[in-house]
C-alpha positions in Angstrom: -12.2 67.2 3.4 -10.1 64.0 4.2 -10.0 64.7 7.4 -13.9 65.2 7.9 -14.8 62.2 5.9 -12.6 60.3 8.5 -13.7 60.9 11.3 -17.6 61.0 9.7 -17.2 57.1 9.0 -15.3 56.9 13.1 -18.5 57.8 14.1 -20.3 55.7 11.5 -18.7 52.6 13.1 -19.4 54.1 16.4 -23.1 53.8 16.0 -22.9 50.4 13.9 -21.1 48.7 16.8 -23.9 50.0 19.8 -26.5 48.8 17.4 -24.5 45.7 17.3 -24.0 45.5 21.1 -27.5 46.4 22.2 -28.8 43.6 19.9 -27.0 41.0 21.2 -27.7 42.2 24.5 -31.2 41.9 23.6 -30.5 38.2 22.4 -29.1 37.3 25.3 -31.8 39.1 27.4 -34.5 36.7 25.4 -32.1 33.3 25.7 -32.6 34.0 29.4 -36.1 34.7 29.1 -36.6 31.5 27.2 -34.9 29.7 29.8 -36.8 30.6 32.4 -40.2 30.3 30.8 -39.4 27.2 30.0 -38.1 25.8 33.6 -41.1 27.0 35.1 -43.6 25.4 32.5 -40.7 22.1 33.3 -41.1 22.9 37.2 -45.3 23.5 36.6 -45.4 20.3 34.9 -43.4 18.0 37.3 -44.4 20.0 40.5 -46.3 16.2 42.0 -42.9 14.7 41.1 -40.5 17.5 43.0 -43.0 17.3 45.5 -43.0 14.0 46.2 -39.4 13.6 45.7 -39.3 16.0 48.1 -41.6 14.6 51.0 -39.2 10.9 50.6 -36.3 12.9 51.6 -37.7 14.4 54.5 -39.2 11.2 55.5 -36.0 9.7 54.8 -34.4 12.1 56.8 -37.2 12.0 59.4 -36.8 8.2 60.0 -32.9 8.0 59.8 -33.3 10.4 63.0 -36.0 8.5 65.1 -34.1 5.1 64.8 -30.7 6.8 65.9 -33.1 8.3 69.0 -35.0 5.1 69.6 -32.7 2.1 68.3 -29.2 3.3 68.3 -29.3 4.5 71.4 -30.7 2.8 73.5 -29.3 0.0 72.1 -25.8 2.0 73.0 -26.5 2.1 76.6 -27.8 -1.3 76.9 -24.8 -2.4 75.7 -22.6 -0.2 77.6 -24.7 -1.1 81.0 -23.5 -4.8 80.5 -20.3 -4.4 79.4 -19.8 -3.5 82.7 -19.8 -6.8 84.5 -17.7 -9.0 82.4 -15.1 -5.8 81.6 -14.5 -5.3 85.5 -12.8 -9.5 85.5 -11.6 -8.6 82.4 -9.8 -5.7 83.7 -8.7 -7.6 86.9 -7.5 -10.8 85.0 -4.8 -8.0 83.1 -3.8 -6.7 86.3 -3.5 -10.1 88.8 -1.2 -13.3 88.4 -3.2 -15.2 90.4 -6.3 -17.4 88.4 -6.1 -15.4 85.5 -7.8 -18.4 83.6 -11.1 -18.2 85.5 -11.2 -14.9 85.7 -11.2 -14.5 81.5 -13.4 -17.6 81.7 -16.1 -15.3 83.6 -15.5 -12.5 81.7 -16.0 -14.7 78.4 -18.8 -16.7 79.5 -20.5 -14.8 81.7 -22.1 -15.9 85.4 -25.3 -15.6 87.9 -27.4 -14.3 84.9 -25.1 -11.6 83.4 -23.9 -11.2 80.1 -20.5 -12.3 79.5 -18.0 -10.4 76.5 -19.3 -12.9 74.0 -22.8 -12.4 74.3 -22.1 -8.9 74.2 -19.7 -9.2 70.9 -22.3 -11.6 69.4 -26.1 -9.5 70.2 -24.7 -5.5 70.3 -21.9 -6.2 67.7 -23.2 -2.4 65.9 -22.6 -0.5 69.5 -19.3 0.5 70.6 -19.5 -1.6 73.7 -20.4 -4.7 71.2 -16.9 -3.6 68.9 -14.9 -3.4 72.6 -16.3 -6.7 73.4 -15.0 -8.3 70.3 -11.3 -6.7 71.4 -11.2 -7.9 75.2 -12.8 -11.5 73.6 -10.3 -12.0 71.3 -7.2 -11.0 74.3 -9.0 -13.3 76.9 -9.3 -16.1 74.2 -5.4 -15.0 73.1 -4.5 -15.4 77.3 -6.7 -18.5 78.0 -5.0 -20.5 74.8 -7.6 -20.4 72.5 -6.3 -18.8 69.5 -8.1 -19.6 66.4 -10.8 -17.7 68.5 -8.5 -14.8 69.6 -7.9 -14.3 65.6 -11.7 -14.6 64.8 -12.5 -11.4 67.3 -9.6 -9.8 66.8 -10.2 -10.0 63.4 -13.5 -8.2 63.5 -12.6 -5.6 65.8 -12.1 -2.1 64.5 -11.2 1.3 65.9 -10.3 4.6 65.2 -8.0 4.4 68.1 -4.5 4.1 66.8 -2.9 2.6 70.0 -5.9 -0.3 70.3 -5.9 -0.9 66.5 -2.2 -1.7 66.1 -2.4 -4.0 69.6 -5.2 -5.9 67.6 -3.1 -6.5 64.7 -0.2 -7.2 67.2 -1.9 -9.7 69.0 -3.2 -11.6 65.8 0.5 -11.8 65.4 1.3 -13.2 68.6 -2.0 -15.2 68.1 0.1 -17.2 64.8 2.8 -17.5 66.3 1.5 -19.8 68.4 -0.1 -22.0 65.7 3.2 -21.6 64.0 1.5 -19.8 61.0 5.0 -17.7 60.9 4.1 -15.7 57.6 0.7 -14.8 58.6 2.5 -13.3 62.6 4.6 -11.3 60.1 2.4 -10.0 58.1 0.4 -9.0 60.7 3.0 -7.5 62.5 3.9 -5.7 60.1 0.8 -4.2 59.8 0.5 -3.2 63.3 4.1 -1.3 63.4 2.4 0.8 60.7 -0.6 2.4 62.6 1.0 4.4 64.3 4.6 5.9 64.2 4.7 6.1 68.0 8.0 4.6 71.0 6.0 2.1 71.7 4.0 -0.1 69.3 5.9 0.9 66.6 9.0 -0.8 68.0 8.0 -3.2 69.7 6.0 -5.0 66.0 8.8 -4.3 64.4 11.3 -6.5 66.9 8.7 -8.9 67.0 8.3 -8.9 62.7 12.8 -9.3 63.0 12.4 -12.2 64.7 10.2 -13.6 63.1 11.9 -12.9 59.6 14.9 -14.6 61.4 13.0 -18.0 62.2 11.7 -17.6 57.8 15.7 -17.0 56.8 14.4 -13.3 55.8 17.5 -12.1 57.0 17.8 -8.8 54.9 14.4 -8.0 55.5 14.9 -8.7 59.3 18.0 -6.4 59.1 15.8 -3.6 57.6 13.2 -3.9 60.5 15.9 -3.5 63.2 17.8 -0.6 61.5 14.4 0.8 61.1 13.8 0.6 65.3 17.7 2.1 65.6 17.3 4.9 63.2 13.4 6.1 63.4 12.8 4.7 67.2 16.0 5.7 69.3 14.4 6.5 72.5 12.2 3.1 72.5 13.1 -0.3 74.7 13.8 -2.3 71.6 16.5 0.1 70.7 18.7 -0.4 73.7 20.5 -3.9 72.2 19.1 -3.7 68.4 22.6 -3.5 67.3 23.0 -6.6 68.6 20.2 -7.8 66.4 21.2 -6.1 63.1 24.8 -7.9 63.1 23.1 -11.3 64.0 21.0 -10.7 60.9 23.9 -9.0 58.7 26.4 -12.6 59.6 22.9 -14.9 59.0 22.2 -12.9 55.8 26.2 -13.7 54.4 
């Protein structure tokens, strides 16, 4: 009798428990319902709204598209197609000894009617060829002597390219130097040794940030630049005699 009773209530709770489940199924069932009856009265009531909303972004969309087709680039090739006269004295003034001077004057300034690498810088400064125009103004200004202008487009030239970036920020440095702003070269410096972990920039900032730490009595921090060439940059130029450089700065630093 024990036995039947026991298993009488088993089943008992069986039932209870489906009964429970299928009702709060059937809750969950009508929360869902509820839900969606009332996003669709939400959607049927703000439908001018979505629909508007959504007609903005596709005009949006619509007009970001046209000006990149009829302003962007165009404006790209334009500024490409001059680049090409003052870049080709630019080019020759980096490769020649002879008149370099009026060479990066013409590339600068222009001549006969043609757009020179200022003009360029100043009226396509959003096109590529307008950003490469403020990098070869700011090296023929750097070459020429004029170097609060050599910092100014230097300054606003940018790139994704590691190897032109950290020449930028080089040539700011050497750019300071020259107006014996020694602090600002170093910083700068600096900076361009850290682009790019590469035998050749890399180095070469950080010879160029030694000495210059040498000429501020920086002598611990110059030592830390050279060992840095020695141990990181073996194979590079400025690691032929940079143990000559680290004792100079370990007797200065004593």
């Amino acid at each position: 009798m024990a036995t039947y009773k026991k298993r009488g209530n088993k089943k008992h709770k069986g039932n209870q428990a489906s009964l429970e489940d299928k009702s709060t199924t059937a809750e969950v069932f009508n929360t869902l319902d509820e839900t969606a009856s009332k996003s669709e009265q939400w959607v049927e009531k703000n439908q001018k709204i979505i629909f508007t909303g959504l007609i903005a972004v596709a005009a949006v969309i619509l007009a970001f598209l046209a000006y990149n087709k009829y302003v962007v680039e165009p404006n790209e090739k334009e500024a490409a197609d001059e680049l090409a006269y003052p870049k080709r004295y630019f080019e020759e003034a980096q490769n020649t000894t002879a008149a370099v001077d009026s060479l990066y004057n013409i590339s600068l300034n222009g001549s006969d009617g043609k757009y020179g690498l200022i003009d360029i810088a100043d009226n396509y400064s959003n096109t590529k060829a307008g950003n490469l125009a403020k990098y070869m103004s700011g090296i023929s200004f750097l070459k020429t002597g004029d170097y609060e202008n050599a910092i100014k487009y230097l300054s606003e030239f940018s790139s994704d390219d590691e190897m032109l970036a950290a020449l930028a920020k080089g040539n700011i440095g050497d750019a300071f130097v020259e107006i014996n702003q020694e602090e600002d070269a170093l910083q700068y410096y600096l900076e361009a040794a850290d682009v790019s972990d590469n035998n050749f920039t890399s180095p070469l900032y950080l010879h160029k940030a030694g000495i210059i730490a040498m000429k501020l009595e920086k002598f611990n921090d110059a030592e830390s630049y050279f060992t840095k060439i020695k141990n990181e940059f073996p194979k590079s130029e400025e690691a032929k005699n940079i143990d000559i450089y680290i004792h100079r700065a370990q007797l200065a630093g004593k």
